[in-house]
C-alpha positions, -999 to +999 in steps of 0.1 A: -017-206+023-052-222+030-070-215+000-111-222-001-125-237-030-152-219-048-181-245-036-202-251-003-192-288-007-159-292+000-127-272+012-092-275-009-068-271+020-031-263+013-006-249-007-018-233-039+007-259-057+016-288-047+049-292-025+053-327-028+037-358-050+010-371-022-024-353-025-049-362+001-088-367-002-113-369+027-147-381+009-171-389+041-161-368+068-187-341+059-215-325+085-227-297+069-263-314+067-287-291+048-316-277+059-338-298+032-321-328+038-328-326+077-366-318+067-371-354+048-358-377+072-377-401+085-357-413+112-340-391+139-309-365+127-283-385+151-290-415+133-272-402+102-235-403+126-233-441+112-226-427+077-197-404+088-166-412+090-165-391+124-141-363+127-116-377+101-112-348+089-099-334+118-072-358+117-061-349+077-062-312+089-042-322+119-019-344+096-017-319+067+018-301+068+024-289+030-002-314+019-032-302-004-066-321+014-096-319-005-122-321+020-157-331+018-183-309+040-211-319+028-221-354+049-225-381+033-261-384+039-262-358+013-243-377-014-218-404-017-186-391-031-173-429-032-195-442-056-199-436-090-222-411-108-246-443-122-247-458-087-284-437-085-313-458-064-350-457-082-364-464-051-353-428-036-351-408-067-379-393-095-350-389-118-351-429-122-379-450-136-394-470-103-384-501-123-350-496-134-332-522-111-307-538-146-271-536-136-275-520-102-244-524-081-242-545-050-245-513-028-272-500-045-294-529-036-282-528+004-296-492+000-259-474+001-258-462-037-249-426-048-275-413-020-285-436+004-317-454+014-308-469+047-279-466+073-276-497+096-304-510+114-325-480+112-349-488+082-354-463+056-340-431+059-363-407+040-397-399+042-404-396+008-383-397-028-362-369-038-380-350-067-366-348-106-335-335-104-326-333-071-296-358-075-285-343-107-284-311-087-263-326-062-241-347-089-234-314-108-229-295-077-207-313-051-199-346-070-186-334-098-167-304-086-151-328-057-137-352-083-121-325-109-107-311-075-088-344-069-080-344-109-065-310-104-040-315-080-028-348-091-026-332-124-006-303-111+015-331-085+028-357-118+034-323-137+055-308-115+072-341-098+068-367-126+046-390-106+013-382-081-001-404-046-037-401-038-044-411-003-084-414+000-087-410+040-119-429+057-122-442+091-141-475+103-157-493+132-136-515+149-132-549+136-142-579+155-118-613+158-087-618+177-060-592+170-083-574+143-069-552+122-065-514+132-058-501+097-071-511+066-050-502+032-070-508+001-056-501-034-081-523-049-065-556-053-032-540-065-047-525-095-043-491-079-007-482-066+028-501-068+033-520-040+062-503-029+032-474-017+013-502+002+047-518+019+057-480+031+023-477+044+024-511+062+061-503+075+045-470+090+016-489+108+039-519+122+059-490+135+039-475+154+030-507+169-006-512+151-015-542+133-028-536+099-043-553+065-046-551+029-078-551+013-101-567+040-124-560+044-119-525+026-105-528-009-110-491-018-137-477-036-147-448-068-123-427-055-096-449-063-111-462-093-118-432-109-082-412-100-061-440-104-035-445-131-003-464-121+005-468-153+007-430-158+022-424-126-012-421-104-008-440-081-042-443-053-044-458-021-073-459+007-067-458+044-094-472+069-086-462+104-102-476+132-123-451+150-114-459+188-075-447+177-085-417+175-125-410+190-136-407+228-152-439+244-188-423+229-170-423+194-187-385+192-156-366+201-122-369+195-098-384+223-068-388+240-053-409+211-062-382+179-029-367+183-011-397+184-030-409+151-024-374+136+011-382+137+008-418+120-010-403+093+019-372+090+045-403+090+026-419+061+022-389+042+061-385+047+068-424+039+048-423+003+066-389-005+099-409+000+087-438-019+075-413-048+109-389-050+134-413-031+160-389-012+134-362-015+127-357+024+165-359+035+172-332+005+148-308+020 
């Protein structure tokens, strides 16, 4: 059963109830760019690719098995599912003073806050500021929604199996130095999952014969902070992939490794169901 959830935002993919503890959440591979996005952009459409995380939602849908996915369509162009409602940028929106720059985050300054401002080396992204209300349309609408999605089916996951695994799926560019990393796992300095998540995660990875790291230089982001309770039994973890595991040279289309990274992330899903319920897989 592939249920649709009842926004243009965002699929929930998957068993009506959940099957097993892991819940998975794809925040940034959206491209459902609306119409009156497009029409305010200063800088041409393609440009906005540098924001996705390109076709990774192919790979959770590829990866799902009895998983539930909740899937972002919206791009993130539109609005930044990993940051946090207050991460809002007066330079780009009416429903902020001009002047209110007090406690604005680090990524709000580099122009990547709840919408962004810039991507790359392009400049400015929008021809003019998005008028009052816009972003608390978008924060009521697709923000908001997406979240108490994720809250639902962990909720329904620890009820039903006593303890709940968020993996918050992204993909990245490929790192630069000798023998980079390949996969990034970020639970946010350990304050976001046991360890025994991360070591089944970086058993997983070695075994496939990729080479991957812990929290550099992707520690995790809102979605972690904001689901997380390991205390409680929710437990969240991010994944970076590197894009050429699973992309075409042009890094437009996927390539001759997605099924191969498909897999990896079905063996992952499988190793954190086993670290959750031990015995669980080999009872099925």
């Amino acid at each position: 059963m592939q249920p649709r959830a009842p926004f243009p935002s965002f699929d929930r993919l998957g068993p009506e109830h959940p099957a097993h503890p892991v819940i998975l959440s794809v925040p940034h591979g959206g491209r459902a760019y609306p119409q009156s996005l497009l029409d305010n952009l200063r800088v041409p459409a393609g440009q906005l690719r540098a924001l996705e995380d390109r076709h990774i939602d192919g790979v959770a849908q590829a990866a799902l098995g009895e998983s539930i996915a909740i899937v972002a369509r919206r791009p993130r162009a539109w609005i930044d599912l990993n940051r946090p409602e207050t991460d809002r940028d007066p330079l780009i929106d009416d429903g902020l003073s001009r002047h209110a720059t007090a406690q604005q985050s680090v990524k709000v300054r580099a122009g990547l806050g709840l919408v962004p401002r810039r991507v790359g080396g392009s400049g400015d992204l929008w021809q003019r500021r998005w008028p009052l209300g816009e972003i608390d349309a978008r924060i009521r609408g697709d923000h908001r929604p997406y979240h108490q999605a994720i809250a639902s089916a962990l909720d329904a996951a620890h009820r039903r199996f006593g303890i709940a695994v968020l993996l918050d799926l992204h993909s990245m560019p490929s790192l630069i130095g000798t023998a980079p990393a390949q996969i990034v796992i970020g639970d946010r300095y350990g304050r976001t999952a046991h360890p025994r998540f991360v070591a089944s995660i970086e058993a997983e990875i070695r075994a496939a014969g990729l080479r991957p790291a812990l929290n550099a230089p992707y520690a995790g982001g809102h979605v972690l902070d904001r689901h997380a309770a390991p205390k409680a039994g929710i437990h969240a973890i991010q994944l970076e992939l590197d894009r050429a595991l699973y992309l075409d040279a042009t890094h437009e289309e996927c390539g001759p490794g997605f099924d191969a990274c498909a897999g990896l992330v079905r063996s992952i899903i499988a190793a954190l169901i086993d670290a959750a319920c031990p015995g669980a897989i080999a009872a099925e």
